[in-house]
DOKOL-318982 format. One record per atom (N, C-alpha, C): residue number from 1; atom name; x, y, z. Coordinates in pm, whole numbers, plus 50000, padded with zeros to 5 digits. Layout:
N
   nr  atom      u      v      w
  NUM    CA      X      Y      Z
...
//
This chain:
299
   nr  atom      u      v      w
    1     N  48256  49486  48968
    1    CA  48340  49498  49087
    1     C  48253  49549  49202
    2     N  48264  49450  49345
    2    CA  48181  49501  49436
    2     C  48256  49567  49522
    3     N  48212  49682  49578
    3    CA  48305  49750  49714
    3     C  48163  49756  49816
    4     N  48244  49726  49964
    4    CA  48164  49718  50102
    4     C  48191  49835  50175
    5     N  48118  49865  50221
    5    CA  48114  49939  50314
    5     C  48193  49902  50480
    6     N  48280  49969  50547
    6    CA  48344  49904  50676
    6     C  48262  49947  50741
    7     N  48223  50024  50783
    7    CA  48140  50097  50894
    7     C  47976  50075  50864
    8     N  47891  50039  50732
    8    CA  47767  50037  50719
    8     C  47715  49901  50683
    9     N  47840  49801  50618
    9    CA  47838  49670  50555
    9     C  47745  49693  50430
   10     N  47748  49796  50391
   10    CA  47651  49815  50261
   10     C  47742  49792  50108
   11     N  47683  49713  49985
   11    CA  47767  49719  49909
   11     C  47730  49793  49791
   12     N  47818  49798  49697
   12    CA  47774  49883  49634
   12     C  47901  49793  49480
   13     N  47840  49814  49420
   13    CA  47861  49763  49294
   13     C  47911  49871  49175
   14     N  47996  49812  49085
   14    CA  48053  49973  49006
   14     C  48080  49820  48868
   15     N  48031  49869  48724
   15    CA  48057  49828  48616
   15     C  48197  49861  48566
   16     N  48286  49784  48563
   16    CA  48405  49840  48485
   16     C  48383  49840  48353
   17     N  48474  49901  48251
   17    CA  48490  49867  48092
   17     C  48488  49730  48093
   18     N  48387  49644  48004
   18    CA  48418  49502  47992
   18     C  48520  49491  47897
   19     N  48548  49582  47829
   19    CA  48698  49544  47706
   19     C  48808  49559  47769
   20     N  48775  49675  47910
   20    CA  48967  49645  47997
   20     C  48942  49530  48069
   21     N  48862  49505  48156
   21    CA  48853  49407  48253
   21     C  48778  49283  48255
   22     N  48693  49222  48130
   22    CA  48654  49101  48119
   22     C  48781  49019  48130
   23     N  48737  48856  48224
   23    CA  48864  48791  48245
   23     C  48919  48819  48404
   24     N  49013  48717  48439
   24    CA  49068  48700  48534
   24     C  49174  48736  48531
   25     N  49242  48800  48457
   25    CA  49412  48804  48405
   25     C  49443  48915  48505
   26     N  49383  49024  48537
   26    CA  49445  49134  48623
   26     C  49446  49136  48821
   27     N  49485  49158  48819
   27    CA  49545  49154  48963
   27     C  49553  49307  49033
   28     N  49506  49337  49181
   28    CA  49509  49463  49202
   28     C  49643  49498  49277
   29     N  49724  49560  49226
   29    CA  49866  49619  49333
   29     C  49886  49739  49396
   30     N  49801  49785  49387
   30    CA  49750  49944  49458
   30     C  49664  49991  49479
   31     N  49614  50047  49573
   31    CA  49452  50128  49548
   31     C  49515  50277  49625
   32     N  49533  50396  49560
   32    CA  49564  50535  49605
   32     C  49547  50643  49514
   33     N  49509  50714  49602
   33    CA  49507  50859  49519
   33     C  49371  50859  49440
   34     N  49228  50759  49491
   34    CA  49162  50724  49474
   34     C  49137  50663  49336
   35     N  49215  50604  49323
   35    CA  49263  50509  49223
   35     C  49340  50347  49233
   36     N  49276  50230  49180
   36    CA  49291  50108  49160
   36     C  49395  50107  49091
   37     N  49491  50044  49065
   37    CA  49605  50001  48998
   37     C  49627  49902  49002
   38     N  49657  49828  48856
   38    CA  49595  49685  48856
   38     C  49723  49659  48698
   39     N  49744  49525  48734
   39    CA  49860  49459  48677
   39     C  49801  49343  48578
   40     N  49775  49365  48447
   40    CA  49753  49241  48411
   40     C  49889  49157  48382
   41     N  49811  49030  48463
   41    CA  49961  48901  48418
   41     C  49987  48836  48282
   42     N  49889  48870  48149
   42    CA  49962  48795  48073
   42     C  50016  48922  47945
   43     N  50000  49080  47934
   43    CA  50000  49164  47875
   43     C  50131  49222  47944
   44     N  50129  49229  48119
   44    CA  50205  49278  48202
   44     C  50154  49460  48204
   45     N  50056  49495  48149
   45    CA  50066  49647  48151
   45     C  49982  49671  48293
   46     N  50032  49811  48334
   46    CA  49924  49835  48427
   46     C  49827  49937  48450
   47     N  49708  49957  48488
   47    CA  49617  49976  48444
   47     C  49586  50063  48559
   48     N  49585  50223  48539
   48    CA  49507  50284  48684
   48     C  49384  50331  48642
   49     N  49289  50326  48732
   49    CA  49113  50324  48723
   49     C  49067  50373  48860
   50     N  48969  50493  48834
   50    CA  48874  50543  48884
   50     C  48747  50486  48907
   51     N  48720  50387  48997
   51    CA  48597  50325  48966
   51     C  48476  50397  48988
   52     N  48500  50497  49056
   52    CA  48332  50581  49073
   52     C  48370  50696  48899
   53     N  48411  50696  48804
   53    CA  48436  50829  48767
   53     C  48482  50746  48636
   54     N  48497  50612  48644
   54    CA  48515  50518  48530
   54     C  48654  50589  48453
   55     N  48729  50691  48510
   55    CA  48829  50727  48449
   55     C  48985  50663  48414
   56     N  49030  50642  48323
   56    CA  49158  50487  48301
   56     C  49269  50590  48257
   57     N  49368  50561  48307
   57    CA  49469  50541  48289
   57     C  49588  50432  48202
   58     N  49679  50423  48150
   58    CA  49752  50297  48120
   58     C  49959  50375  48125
   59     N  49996  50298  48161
   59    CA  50136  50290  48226
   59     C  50224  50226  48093
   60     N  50260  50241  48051
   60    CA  50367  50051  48051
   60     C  50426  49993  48122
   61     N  50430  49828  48080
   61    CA  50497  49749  48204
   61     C  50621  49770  48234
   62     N  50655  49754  48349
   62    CA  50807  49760  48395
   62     C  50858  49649  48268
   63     N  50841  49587  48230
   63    CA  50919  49464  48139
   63     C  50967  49607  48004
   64     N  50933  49689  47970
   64    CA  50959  49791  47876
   64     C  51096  49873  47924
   65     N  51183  49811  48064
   65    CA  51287  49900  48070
   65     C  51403  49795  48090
   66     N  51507  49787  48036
   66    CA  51525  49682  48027
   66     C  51656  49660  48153
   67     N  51647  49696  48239
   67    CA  51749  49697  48373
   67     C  51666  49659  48446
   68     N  51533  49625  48458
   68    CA  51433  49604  48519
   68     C  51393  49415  48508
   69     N  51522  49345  48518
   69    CA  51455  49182  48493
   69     C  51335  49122  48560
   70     N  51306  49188  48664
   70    CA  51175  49101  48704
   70     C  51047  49177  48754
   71     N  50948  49208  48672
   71    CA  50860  49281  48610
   71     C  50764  49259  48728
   72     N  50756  49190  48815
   72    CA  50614  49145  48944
   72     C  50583  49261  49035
   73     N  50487  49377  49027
   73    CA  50502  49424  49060
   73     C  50408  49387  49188
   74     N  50452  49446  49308
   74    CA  50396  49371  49442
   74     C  50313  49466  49537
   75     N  50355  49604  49506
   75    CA  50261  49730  49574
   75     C  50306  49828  49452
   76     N  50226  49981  49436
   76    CA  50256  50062  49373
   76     C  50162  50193  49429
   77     N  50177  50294  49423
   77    CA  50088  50423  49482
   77     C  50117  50490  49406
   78     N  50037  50605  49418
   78    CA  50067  50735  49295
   78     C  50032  50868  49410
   79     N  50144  50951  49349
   79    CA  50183  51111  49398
   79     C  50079  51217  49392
   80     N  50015  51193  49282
   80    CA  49848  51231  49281
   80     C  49746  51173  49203
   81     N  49611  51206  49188
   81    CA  49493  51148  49086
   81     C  49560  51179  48973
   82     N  49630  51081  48859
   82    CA  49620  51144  48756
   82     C  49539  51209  48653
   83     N  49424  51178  48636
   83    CA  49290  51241  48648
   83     C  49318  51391  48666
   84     N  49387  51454  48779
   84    CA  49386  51615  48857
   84     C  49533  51652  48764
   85     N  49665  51555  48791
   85    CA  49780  51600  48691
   85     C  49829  51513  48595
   86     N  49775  51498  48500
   86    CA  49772  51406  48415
   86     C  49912  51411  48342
   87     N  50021  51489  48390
   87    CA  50159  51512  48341
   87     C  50221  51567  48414
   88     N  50213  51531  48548
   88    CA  50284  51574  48689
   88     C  50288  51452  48773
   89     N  50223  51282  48755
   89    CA  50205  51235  48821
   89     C  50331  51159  48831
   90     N  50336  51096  48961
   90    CA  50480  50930  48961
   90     C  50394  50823  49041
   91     N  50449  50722  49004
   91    CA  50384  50613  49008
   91     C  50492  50511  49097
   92     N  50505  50485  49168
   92    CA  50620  50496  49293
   92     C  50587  50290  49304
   93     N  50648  50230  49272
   93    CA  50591  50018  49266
   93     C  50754  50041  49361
   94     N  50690  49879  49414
   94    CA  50753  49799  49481
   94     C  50787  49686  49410
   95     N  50878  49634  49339
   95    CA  50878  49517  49227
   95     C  51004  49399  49242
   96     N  50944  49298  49239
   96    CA  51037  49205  49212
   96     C  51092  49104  49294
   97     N  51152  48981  49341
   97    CA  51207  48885  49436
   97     C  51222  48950  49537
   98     N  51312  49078  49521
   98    CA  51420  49110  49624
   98     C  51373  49287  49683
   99     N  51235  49303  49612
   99    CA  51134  49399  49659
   99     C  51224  49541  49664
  100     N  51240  49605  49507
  100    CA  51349  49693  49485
  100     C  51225  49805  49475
  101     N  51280  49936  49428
  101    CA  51148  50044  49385
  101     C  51211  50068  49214
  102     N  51071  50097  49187
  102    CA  51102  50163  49088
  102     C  51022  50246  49029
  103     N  51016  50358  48958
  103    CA  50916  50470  48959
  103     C  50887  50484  48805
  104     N  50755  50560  48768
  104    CA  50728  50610  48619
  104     C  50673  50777  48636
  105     N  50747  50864  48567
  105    CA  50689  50951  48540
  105     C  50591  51001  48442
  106     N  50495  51103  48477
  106    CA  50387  51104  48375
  106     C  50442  51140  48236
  107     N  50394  51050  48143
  107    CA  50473  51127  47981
  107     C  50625  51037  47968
  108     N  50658  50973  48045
  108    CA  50749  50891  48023
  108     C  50752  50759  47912
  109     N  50828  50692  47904
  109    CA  50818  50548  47816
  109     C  50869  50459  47876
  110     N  50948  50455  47993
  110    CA  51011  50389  48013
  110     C  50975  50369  48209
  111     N  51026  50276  48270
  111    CA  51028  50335  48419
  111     C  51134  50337  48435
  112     N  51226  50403  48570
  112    CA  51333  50441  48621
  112     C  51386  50379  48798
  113     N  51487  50273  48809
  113    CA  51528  50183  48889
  113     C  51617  50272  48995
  114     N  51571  50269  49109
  114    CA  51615  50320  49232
  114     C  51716  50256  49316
  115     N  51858  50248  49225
  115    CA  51948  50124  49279
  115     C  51976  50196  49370
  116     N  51997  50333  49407
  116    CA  52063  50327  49555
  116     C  51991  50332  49649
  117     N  51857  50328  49643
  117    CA  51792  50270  49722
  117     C  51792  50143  49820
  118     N  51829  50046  49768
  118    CA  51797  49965  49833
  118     C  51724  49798  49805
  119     N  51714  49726  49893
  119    CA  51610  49638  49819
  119     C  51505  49604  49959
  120     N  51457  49469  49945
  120    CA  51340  49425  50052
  120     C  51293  49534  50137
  121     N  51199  49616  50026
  121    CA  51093  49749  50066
  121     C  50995  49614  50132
  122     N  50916  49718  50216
  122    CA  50762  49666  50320
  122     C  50661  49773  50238
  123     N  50720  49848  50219
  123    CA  50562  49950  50209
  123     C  50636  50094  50124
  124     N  50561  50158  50095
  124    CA  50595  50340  50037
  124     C  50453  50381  50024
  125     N  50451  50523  50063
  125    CA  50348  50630  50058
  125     C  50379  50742  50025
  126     N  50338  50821  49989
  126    CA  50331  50927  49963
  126     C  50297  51057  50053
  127     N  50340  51149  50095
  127    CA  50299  51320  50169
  127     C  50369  51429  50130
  128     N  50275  51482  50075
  128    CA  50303  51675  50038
  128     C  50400  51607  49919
  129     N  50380  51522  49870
  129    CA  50511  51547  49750
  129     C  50614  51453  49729
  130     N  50637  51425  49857
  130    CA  50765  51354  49842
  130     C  50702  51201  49885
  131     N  50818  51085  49911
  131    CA  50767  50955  49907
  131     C  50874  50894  49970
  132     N  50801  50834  50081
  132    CA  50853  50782  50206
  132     C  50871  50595  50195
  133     N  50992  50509  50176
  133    CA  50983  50351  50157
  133     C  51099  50298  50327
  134     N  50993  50217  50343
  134    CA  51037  50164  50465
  134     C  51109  49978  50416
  135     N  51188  49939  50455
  135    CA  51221  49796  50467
  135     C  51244  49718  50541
  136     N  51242  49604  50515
  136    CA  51185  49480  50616
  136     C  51297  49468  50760
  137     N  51396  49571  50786
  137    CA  51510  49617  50884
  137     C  51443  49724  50933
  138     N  51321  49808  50880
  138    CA  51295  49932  50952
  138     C  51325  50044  50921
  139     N  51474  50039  50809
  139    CA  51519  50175  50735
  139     C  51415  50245  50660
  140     N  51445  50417  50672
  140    CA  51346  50466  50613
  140     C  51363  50572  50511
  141     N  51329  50584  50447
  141    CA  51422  50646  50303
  141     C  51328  50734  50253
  142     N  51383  50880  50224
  142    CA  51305  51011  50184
  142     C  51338  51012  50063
  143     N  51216  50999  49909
  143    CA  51276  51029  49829
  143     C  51175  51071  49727
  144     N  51259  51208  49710
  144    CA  51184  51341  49659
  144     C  51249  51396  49517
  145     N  51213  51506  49497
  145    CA  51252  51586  49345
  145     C  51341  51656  49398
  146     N  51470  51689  49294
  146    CA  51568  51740  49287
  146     C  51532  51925  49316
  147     N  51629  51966  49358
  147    CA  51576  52129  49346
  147     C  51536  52193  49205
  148     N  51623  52094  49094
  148    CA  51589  52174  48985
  148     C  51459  52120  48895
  149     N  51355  52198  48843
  149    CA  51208  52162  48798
  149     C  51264  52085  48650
  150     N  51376  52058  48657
  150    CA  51404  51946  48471
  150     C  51373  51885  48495
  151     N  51277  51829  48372
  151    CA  51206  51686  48369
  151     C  51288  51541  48362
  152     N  51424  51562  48280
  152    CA  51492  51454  48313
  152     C  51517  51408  48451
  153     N  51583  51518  48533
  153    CA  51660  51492  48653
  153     C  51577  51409  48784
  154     N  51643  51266  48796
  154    CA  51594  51173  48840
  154     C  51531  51135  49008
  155     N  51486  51116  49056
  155    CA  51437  51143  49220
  155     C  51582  51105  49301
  156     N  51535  51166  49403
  156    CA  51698  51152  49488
  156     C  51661  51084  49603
  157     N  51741  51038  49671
  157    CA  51709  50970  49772
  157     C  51766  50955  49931
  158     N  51720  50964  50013
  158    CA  51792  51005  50100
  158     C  51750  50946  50251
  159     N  51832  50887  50359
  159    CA  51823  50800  50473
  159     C  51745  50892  50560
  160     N  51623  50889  50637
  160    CA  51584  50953  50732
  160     C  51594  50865  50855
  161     N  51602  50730  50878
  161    CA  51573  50687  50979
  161     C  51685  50547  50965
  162     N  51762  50527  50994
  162    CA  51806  50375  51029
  162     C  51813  50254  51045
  163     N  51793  50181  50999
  163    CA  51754  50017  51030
  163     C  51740  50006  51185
  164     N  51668  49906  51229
  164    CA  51631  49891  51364
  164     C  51630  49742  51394
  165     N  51644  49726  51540
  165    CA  51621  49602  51560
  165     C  51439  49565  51531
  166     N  51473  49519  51446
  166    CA  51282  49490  51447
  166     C  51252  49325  51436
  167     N  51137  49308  51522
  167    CA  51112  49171  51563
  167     C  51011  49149  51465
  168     N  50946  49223  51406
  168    CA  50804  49184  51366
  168     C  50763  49112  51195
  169     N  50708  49072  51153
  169    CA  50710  49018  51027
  169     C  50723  49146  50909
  170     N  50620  49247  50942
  170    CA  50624  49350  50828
  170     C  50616  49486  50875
  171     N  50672  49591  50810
  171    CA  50639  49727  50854
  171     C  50572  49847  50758
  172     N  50501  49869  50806
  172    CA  50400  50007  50722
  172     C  50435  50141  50765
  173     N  50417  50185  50668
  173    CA  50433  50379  50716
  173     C  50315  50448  50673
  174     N  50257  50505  50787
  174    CA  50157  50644  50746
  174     C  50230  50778  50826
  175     N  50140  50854  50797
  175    CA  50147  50984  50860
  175     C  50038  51027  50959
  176     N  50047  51059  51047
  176    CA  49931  51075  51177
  176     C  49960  51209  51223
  177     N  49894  51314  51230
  177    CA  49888  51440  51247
  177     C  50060  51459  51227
  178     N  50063  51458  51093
  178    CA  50171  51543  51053
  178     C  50357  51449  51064
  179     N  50298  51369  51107
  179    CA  50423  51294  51226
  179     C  50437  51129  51116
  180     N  50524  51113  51089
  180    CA  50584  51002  51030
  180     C  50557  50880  51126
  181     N  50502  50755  51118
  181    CA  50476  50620  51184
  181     C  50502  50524  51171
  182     N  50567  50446  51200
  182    CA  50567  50300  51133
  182     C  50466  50187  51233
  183     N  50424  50106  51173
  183    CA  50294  49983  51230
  183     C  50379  49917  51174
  184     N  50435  49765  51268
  184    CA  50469  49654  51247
  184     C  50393  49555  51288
  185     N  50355  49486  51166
  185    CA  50283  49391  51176
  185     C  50349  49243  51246
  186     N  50316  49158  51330
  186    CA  50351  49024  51338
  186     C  50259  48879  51360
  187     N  50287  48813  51229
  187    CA  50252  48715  51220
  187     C  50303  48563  51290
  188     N  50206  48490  51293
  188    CA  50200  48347  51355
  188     C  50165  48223  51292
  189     N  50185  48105  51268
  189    CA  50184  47975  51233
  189     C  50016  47964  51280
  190     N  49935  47936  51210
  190    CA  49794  47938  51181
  190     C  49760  47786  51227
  191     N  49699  47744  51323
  191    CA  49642  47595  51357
  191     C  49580  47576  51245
  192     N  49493  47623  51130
  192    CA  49451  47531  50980
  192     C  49597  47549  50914
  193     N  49643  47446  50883
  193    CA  49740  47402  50820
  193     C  49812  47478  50669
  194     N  49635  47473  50605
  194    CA  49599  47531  50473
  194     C  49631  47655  50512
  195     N  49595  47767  50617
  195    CA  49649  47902  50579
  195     C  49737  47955  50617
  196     N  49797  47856  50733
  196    CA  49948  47883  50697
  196     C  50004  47988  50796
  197     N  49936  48139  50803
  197    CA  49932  48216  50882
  197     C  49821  48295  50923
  198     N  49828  48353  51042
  198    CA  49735  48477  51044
  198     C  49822  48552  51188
  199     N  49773  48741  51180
  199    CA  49850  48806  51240
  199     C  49810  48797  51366
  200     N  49949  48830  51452
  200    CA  49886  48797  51619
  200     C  49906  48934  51678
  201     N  49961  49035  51638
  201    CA  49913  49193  51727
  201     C  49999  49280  51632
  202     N  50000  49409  51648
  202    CA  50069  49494  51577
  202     C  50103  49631  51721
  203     N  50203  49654  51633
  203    CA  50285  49783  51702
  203     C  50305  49892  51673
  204     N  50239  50011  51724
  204    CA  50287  50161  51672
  204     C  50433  50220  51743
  205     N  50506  50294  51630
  205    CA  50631  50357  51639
  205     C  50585  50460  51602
  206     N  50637  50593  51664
  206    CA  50700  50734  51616
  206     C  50841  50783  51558
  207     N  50851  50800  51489
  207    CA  50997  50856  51433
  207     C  50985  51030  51524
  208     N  51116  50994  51614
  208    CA  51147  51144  51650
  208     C  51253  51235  51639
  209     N  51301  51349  51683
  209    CA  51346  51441  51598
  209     C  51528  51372  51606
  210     N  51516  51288  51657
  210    CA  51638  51208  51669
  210     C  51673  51132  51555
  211     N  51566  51103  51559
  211    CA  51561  51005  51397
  211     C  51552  50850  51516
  212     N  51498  50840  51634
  212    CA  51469  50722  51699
  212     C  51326  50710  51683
  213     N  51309  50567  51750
  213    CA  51184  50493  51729
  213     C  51083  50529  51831
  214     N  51015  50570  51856
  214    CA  50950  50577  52009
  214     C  50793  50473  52016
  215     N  50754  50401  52055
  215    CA  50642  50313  52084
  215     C  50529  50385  52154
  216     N  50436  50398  52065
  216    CA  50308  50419  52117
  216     C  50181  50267  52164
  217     N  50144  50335  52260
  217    CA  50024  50124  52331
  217     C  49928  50185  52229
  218     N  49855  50351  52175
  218    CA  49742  50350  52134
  218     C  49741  50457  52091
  219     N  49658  50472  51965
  219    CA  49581  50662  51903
  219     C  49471  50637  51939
  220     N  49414  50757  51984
  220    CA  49264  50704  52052
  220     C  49156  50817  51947
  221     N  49292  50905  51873
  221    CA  49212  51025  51798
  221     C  49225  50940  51646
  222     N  49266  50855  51587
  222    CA  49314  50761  51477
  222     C  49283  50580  51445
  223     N  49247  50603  51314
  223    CA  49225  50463  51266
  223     C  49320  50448  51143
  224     N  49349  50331  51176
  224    CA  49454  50292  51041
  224     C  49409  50181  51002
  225     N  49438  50170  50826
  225    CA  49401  50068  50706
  225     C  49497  50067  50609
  226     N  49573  49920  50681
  226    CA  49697  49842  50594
  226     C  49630  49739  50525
  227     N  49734  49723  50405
  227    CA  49726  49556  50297
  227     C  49764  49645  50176
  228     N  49711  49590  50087
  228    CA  49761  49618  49959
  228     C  49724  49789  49904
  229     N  49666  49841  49965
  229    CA  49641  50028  49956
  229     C  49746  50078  49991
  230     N  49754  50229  49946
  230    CA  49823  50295  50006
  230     C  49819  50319  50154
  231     N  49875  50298  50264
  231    CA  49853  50301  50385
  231     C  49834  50428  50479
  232     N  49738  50401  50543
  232    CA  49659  50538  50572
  232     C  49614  50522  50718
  233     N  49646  50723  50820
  233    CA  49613  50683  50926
  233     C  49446  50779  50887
  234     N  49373  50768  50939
  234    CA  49242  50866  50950
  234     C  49200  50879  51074
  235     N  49167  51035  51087
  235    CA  49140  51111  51198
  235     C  48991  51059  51220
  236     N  48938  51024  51348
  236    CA  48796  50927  51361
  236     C  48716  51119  51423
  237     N  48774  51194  51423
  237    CA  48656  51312  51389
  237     C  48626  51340  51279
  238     N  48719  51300  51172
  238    CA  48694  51354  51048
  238     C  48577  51230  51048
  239     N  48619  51089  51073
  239    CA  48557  50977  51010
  239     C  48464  50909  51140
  240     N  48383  50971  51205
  240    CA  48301  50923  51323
  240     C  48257  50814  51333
  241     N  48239  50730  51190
  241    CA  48167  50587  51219
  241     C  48320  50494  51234
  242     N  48447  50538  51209
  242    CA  48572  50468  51286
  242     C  48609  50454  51426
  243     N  48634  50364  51454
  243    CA  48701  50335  51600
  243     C  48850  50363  51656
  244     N  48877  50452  51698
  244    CA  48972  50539  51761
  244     C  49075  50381  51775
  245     N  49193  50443  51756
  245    CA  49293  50334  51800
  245     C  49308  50185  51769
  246     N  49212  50189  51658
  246    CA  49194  50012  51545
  246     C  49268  50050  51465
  247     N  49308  49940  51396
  247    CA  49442  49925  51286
  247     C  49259  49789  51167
  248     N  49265  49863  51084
  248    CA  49194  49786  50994
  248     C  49266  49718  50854
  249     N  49267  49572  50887
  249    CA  49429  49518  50780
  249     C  49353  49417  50673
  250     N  49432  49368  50599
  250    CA  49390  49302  50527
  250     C  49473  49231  50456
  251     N  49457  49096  50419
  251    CA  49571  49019  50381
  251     C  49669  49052  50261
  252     N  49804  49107  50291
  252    CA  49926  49124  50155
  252     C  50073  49052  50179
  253     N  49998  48956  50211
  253    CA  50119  48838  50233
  253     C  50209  48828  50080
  254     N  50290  48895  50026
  254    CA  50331  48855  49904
  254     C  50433  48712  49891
  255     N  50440  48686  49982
  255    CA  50524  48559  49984
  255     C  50458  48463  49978
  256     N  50327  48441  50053
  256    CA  50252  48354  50087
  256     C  50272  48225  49996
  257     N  50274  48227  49852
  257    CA  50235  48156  49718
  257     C  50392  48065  49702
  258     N  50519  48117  49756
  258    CA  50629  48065  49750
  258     C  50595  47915  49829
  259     N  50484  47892  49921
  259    CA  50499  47792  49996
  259     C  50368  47740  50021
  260     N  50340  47791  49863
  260    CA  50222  47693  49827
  260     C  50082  47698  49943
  261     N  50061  47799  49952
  261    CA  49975  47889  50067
  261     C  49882  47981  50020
  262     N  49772  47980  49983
  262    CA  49677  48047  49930
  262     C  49639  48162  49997
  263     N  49700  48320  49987
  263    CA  49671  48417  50074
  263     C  49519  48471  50061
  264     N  49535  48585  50092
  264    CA  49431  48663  50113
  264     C  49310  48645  50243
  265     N  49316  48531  50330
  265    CA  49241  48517  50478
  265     C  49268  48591  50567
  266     N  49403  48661  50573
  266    CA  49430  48730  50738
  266     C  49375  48844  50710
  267     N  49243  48889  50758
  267    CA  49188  49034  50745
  267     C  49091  49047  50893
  268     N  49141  49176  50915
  268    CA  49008  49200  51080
  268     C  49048  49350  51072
  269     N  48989  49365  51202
  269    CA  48996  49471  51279
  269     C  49103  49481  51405
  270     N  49247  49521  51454
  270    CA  49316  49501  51615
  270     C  49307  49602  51710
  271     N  49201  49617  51798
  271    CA  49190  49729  51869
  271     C  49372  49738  51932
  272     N  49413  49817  51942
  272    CA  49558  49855  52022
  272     C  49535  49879  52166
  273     N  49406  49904  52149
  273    CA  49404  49979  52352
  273     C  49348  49821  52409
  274     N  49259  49772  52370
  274    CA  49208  49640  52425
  274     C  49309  49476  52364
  275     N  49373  49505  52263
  275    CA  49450  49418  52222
  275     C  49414  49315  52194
  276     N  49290  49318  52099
  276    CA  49175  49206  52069
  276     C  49166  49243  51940
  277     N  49109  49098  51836
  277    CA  49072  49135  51701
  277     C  48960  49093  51689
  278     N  48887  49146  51646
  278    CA  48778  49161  51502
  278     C  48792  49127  51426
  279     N  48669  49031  51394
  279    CA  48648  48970  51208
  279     C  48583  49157  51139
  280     N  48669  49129  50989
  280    CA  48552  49215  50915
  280     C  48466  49128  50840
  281     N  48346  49231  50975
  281    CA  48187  49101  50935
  281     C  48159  49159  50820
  282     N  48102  49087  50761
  282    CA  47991  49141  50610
  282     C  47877  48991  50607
  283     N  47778  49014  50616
  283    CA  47631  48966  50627
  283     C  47590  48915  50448
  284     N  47699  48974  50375
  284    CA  47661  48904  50182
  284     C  47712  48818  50145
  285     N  47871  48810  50187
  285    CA  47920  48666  50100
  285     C  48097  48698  50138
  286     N  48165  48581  50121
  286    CA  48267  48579  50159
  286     C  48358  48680  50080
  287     N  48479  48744  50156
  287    CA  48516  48851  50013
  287     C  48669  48794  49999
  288     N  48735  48749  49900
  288    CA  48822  48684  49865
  288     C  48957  48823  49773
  289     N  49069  48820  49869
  289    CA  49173  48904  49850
  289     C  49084  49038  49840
  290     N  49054  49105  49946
  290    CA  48975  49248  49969
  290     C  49123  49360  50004
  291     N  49076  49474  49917
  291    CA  49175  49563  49915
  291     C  49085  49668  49929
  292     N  49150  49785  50049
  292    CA  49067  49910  50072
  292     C  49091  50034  49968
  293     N  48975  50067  49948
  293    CA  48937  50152  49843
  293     C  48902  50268  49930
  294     N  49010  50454  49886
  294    CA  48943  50548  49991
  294     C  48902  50664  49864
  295     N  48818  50701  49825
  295    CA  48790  50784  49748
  295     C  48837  50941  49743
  296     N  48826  50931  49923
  296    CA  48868  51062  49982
  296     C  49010  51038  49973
  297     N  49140  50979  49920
  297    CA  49219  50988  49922
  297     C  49301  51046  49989
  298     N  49317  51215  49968
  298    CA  49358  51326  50002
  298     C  49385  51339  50180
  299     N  49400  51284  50292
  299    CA  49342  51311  50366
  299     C  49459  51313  50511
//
């Protein structure tokens, strides 16, 4: 497995177990908590991995619960390294046609279906604990641990923000000094035929103490990196070789394949203040379905 460098274009190469990962069968549906999470399609189990630290994990598949009919899981993040709580962790997926949640606790057998949740999730992340899922209307849903520390008692869930008029194809949530965000992505009908799409600008929102939307043109102290990771804003003092106010994306079209559309091409850089994109250059070789990997997780 090769990982690039964004800021140096340097790559760097990491050996997996050839007995987990020889073969094409696995698929990546998460990268958080500095951890890969990866779905094989013909076993269905999923697989979290440390690639600098070679440390594995294994889940069972959603197909092991049986209220759970359609096992595809399409994003997933985790609450911490399990590695750090190896019986404290949740494992928070996005699964299925109609893009429902559903969660695993560490030490569990089974996973656990978030019907009042909701369905057609965009995204979920994780802060301080609790776990934030946005949907393709903009609603935004807080859902955390019960007051009481029993291990049965199931996550609760709860409306922070409202559905919205939203124009845009998809919506992401990070956290940016402390402050809840949503980035809506919007896509366009692609002049090559074959790909079908690629994105034409994106939009920052603030959630405020109203529980309204407020529009930001730019972070000039912040860089953000959407697609198939956990979605993340980073402070460009912490991270100096980042560019203040870029959104760094990468193709997670999960629909794409319904219409016979080969994803994984829409990837750049969108400055917000200049309103221009960037290829992500790399000088080695073409990189086919690239998912960001942050080691620093934590951040």
């Amino acid at each position: 497995m090769s990982f690039r460098s964004v800021t140096s274009d340097k790559v760097h190469h990491r050996q997996l177990p050839a007995a987990e990962f020889s073969g094409q069968s696995k698929t990546i549906c998460g990268s958080s908590a500095g951890f890969l999470i990866m779905r094989d399609e013909i076993s269905e189990e999923i697989t979290m991995i440390d690639p600098i630290s070679k440390t594995l994990f294994r889940v069972p598949p959603l197909s092991s619960t049986d209220s759970l009919d359609d096992n595809v899981v399409l994003k997933a993040v985790l609450s911490a390294p399990p590695d750090c709580n190896p019986y404290g962790f949740v494992l928070m997926a996005i699964y299925g046609e109609k893009r429902e949640l559903a969660y695993y606790k560490a030490g569990s057998k089974t996973w656990t279906k978030l019907d009042e949740a909701g369905s057609y999730f965009d995204d979920v992340i994780w802060y301080k604990g609790d776990c934030y899922a946005v949907n393709g209307y903009g609603k935004v849903l807080l859902v955390c641990q019960p007051d009481s520390d029993s291990d049965p008692n199931p996550l609760m869930v709860e409306e922070i923000a409202p559905p919205w008029l939203l124009q845009g194809s998809k919506v992401y949530l990070v956290v940016m000094a402390g402050y809840l965000c949503a980035i809506v992505r919007f896509l366009k009908d692609s002049p090559n035929p074959t790909l079908g799409y690629k994105t034409r600008k994106f939009e920052l929102f603030m959630v405020d103490e109203s529980r309204n939307w407020t529009r930001f043109g730019k972070a000039n102290d912040w860089a953000f990196f959407l697609g198939q990771n956990e979605s993340k804003a980073l402070s460009v003092e912490d991270f100096k070789e980042l560019k203040g106010s870029c959104i760094y994306f990468t193709d997670d079209n999960w629909e794409s394949y319904k219409f016979g559309i080969t994803g994984g091409h829409d990837s750049g850089v969108f400055d917000m203040a200049e309103e221009c994109f960037q290829p992500l250059q790399s000088s080695h070789q073409d990189w086919q379905n690239p998912v960001w990997f942050l080691p620093d997780d934590d951040v």
